[in-house]
C-alpha positions as a Markdown table, in Angstrom:
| # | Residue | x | y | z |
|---|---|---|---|---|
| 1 | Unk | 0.8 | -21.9 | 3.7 |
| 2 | Unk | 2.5 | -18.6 | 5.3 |
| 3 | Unk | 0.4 | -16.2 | 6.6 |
| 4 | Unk | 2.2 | -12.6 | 5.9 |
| 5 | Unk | -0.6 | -10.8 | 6.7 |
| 6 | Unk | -0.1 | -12.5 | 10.5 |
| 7 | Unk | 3.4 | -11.0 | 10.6 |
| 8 | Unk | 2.8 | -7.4 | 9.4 |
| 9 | Unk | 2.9 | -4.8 | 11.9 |
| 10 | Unk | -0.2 | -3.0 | 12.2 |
| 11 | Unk | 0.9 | -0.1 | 9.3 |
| 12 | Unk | 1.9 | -2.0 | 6.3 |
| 13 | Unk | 4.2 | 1.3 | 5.7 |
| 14 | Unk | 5.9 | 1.0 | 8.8 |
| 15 | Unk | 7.7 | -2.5 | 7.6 |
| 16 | Unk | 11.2 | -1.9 | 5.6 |
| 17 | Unk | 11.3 | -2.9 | 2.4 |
| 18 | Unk | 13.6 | -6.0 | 3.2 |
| 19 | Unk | 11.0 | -7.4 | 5.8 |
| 20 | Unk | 8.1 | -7.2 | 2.7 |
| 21 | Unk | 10.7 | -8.3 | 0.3 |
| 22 | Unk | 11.6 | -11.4 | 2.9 |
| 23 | Unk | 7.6 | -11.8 | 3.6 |
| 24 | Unk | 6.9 | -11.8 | 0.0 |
| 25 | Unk | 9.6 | -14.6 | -0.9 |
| 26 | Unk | 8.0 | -16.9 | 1.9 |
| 27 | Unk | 4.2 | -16.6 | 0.4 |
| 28 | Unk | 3.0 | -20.0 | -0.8 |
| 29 | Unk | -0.4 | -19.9 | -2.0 |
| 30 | Unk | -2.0 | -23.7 | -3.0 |
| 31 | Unk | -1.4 | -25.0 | -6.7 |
| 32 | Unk | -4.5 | -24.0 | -7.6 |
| 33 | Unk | -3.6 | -23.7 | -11.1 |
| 34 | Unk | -3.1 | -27.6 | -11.7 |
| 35 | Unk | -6.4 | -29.0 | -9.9 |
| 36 | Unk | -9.0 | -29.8 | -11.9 |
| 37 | Unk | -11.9 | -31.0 | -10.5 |
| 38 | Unk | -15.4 | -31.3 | -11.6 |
| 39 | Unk | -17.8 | -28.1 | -11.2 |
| 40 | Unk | -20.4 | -28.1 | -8.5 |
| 41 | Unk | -22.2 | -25.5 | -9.6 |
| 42 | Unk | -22.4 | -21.9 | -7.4 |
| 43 | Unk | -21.2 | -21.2 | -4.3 |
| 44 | Unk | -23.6 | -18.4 | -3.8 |
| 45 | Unk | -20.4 | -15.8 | -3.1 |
| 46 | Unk | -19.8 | -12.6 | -4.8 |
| 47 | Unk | -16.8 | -10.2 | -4.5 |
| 48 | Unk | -18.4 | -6.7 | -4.8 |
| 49 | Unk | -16.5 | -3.3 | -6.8 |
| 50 | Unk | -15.6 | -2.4 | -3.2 |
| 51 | Unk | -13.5 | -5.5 | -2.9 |
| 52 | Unk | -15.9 | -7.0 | -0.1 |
| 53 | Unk | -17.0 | -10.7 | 0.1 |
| 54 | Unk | -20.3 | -11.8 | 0.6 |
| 55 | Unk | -22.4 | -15.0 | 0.7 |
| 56 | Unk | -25.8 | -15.3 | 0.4 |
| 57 | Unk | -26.7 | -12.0 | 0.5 |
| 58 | Unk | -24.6 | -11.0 | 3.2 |
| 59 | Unk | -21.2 | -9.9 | 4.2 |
| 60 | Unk | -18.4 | -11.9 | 5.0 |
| 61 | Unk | -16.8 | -10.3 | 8.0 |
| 62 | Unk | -13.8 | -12.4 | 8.8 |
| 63 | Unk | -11.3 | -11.5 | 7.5 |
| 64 | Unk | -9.3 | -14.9 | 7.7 |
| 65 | Unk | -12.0 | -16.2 | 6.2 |
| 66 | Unk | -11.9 | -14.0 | 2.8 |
| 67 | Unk | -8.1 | -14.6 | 3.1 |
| 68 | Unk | -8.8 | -18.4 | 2.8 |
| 69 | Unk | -11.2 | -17.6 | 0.2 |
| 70 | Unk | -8.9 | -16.1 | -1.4 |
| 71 | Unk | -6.2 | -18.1 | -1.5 |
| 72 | Unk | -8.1 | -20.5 | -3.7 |
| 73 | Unk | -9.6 | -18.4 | -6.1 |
| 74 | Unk | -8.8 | -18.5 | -9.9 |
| 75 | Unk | -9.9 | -17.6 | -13.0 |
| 76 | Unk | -11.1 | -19.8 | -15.7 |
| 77 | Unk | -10.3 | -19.2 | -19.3 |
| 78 | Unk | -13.5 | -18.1 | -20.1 |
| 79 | Unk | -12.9 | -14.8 | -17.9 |
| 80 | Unk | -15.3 | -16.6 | -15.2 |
| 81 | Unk | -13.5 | -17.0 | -11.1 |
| 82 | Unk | -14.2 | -20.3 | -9.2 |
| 83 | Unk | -13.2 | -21.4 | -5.5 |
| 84 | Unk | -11.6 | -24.3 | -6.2 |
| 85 | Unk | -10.3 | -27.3 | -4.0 |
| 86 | Unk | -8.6 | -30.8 | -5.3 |
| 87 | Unk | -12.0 | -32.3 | -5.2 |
| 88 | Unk | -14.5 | -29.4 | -6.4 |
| 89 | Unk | -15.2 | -26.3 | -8.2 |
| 90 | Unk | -17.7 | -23.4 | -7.4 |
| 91 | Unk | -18.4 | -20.4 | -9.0 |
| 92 | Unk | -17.8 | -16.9 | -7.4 |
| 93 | Unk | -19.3 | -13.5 | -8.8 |
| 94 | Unk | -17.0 | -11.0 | -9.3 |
| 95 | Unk | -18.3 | -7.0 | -10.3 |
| 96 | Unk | -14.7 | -5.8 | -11.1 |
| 97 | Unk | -11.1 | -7.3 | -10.0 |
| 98 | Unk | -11.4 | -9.8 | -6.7 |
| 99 | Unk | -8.8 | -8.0 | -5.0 |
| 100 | Unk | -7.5 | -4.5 | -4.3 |
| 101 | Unk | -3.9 | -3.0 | -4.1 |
| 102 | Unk | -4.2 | -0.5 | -1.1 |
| 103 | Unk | -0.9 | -0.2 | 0.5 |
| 104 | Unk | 2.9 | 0.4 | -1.7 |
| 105 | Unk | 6.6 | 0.0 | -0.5 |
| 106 | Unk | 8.8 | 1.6 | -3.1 |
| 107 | Unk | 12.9 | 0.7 | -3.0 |
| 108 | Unk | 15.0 | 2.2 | -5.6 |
| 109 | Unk | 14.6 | 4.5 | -8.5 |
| 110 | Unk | 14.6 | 4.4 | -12.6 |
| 111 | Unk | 15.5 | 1.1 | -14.0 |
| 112 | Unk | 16.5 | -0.3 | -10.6 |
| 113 | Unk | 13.0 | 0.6 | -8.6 |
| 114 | Unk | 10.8 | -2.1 | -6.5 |
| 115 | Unk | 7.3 | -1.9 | -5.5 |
| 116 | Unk | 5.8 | -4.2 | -3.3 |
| 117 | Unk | 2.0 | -3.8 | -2.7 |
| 118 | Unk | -0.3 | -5.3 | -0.3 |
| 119 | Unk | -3.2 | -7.0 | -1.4 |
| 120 | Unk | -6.8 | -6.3 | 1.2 |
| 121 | Unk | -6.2 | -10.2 | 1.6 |
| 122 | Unk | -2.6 | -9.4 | 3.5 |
| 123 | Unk | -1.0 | -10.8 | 0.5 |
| 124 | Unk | 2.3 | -9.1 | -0.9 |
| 125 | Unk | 2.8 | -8.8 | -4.7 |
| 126 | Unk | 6.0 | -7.4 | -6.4 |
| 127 | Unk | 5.3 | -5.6 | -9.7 |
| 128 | Unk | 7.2 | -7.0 | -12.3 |
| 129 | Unk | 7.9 | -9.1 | -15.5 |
| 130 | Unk | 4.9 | -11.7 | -13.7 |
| 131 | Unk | 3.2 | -9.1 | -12.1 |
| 132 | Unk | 2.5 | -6.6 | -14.5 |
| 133 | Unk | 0.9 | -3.3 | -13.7 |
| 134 | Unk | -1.5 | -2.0 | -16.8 |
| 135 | Unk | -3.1 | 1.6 | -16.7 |
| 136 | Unk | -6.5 | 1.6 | -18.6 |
| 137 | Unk | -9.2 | 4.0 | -19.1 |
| 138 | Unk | -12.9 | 3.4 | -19.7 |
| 139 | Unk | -14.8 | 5.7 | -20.9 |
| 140 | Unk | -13.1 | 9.0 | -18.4 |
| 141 | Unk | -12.0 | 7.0 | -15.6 |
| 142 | Unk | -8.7 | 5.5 | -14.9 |
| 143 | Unk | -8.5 | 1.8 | -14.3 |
| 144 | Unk | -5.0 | 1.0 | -12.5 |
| 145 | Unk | -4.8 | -2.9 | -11.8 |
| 146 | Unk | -1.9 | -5.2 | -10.9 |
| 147 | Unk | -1.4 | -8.5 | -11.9 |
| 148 | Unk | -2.0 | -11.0 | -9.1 |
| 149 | Unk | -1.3 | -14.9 | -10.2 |
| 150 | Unk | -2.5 | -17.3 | -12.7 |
| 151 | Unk | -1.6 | -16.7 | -16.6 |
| 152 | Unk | -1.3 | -12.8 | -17.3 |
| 153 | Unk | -4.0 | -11.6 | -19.4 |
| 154 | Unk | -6.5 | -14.4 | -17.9 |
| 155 | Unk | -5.1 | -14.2 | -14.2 |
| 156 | Unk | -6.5 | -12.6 | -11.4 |
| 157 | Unk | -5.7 | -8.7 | -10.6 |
| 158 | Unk | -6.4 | -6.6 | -8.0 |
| 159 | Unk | -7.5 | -3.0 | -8.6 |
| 160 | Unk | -5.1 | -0.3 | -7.6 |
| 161 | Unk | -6.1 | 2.0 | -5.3 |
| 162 | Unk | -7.0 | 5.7 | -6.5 |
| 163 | Unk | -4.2 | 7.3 | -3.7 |
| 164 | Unk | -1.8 | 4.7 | -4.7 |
| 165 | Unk | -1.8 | 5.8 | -8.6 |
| 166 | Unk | -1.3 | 9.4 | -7.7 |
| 167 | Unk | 1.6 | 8.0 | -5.4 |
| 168 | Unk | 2.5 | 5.7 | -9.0 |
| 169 | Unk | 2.1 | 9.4 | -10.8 |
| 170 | Unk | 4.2 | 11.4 | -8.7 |
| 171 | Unk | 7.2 | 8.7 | -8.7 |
| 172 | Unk | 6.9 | 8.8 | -12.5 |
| 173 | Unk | 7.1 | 12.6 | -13.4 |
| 174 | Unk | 10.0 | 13.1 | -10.6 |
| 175 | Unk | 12.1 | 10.7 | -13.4 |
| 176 | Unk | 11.1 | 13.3 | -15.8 |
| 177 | Unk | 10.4 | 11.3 | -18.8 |
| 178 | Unk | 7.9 | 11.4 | -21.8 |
| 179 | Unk | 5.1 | 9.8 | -21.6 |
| 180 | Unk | 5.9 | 9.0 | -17.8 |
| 181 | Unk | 6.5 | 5.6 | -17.0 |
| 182 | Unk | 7.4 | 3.7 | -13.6 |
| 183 | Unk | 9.9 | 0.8 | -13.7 |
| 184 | Unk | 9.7 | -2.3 | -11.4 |
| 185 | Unk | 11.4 | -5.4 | -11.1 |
| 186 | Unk | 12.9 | -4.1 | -14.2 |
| 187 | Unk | 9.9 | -3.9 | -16.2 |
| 188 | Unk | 8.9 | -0.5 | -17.8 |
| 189 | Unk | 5.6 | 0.1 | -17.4 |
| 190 | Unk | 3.5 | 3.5 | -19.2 |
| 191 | Unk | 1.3 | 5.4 | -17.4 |
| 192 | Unk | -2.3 | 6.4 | -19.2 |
| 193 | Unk | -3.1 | 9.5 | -20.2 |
């Protein structure tokens, strides 16, 4: 498995866009997705609103660590996440979304923009037709997420950062449409109220 977050320099914004785009096309993540092997009950981890890791009862402060963690998580049909191996299962607590969107490269505009955002694992994800980005509110607070992998609408997402959707906002009302929307990978997606 590639390690981009190895290879970024130490601002994610400082990269070109070609560089993510090239480190995004050589991510492999493990085939979670087709291994199903029996559940071994809890692993005693959770992945706090804050995006942080811990296991039993404390943080996990290696952050290669939560990257391999994270590169096997999935989420089971019944909304439930799991660390999952060829050979076993464990389940994971999760308060909100397991990952968070904290940095954005932007190439392009209209129809023909691409955003690349970097997960807190390292991980690069291009918003797109399989990587949707969905603009929810609960109750009076926004709820920006990105689809991360697995099947969309059961996957796993990572919650987009509150500076990135005003970033998301401002790229939207400078196309000047009604109600604004931001296009990536050629997907058109609405921003909430």
């Amino acid at each position: 498995m590639t390690d981009p977050g190895s290879e970024l320099p130490a601002r994610f914004g400082d990269l070109t866009f070609e560089a993510a785009a090239t480190l995004l096309a050589e991510q492999r993540m493990p085939p979670v997705d087709r291994w199903n092997p029996p559940d071994c009950g809890e692993s005693h981890m959770e992945i706090r609103a804050d995006g942080s890791w811990w296991h039993n009862g404390g943080p996990i402060a290696r952050p290669a660590l939560v990257k391999l963690f994270a590169s096997i998580l999935r989420r089971e049909a019944d909304g439930s996440h799991v660390l999952v191996t060829p050979h076993e299962k464990q389940r994971v607590a999760v308060a909100d979304l397991p990952f968070r969107a904290v940095e954005m490269l932007t190439n392009g505009a209209g129809e023909h923009r691409c955003l690349i955002f970097r997960l807190d694992t390292g991980d690069l994800v291009a918003a797109g037709p399989g990587h949707p980005l969905r603009f929810d509110v609960e109750g009076d607070q926004l709820r920006p997420a990105l689809h991360v992998r697995g099947i969309i609408g059961n996957g796993l997402e990572a919650r987009v950062s509150r500076s990135l959707y005003y970033e998301i906002v401002e790229l939207a009302l400078a196309e000047g449409c009604e109600p604004p929307v931001i296009w990536s990978g050629g997907c058109r997606f609405v921003l909430a109220a």
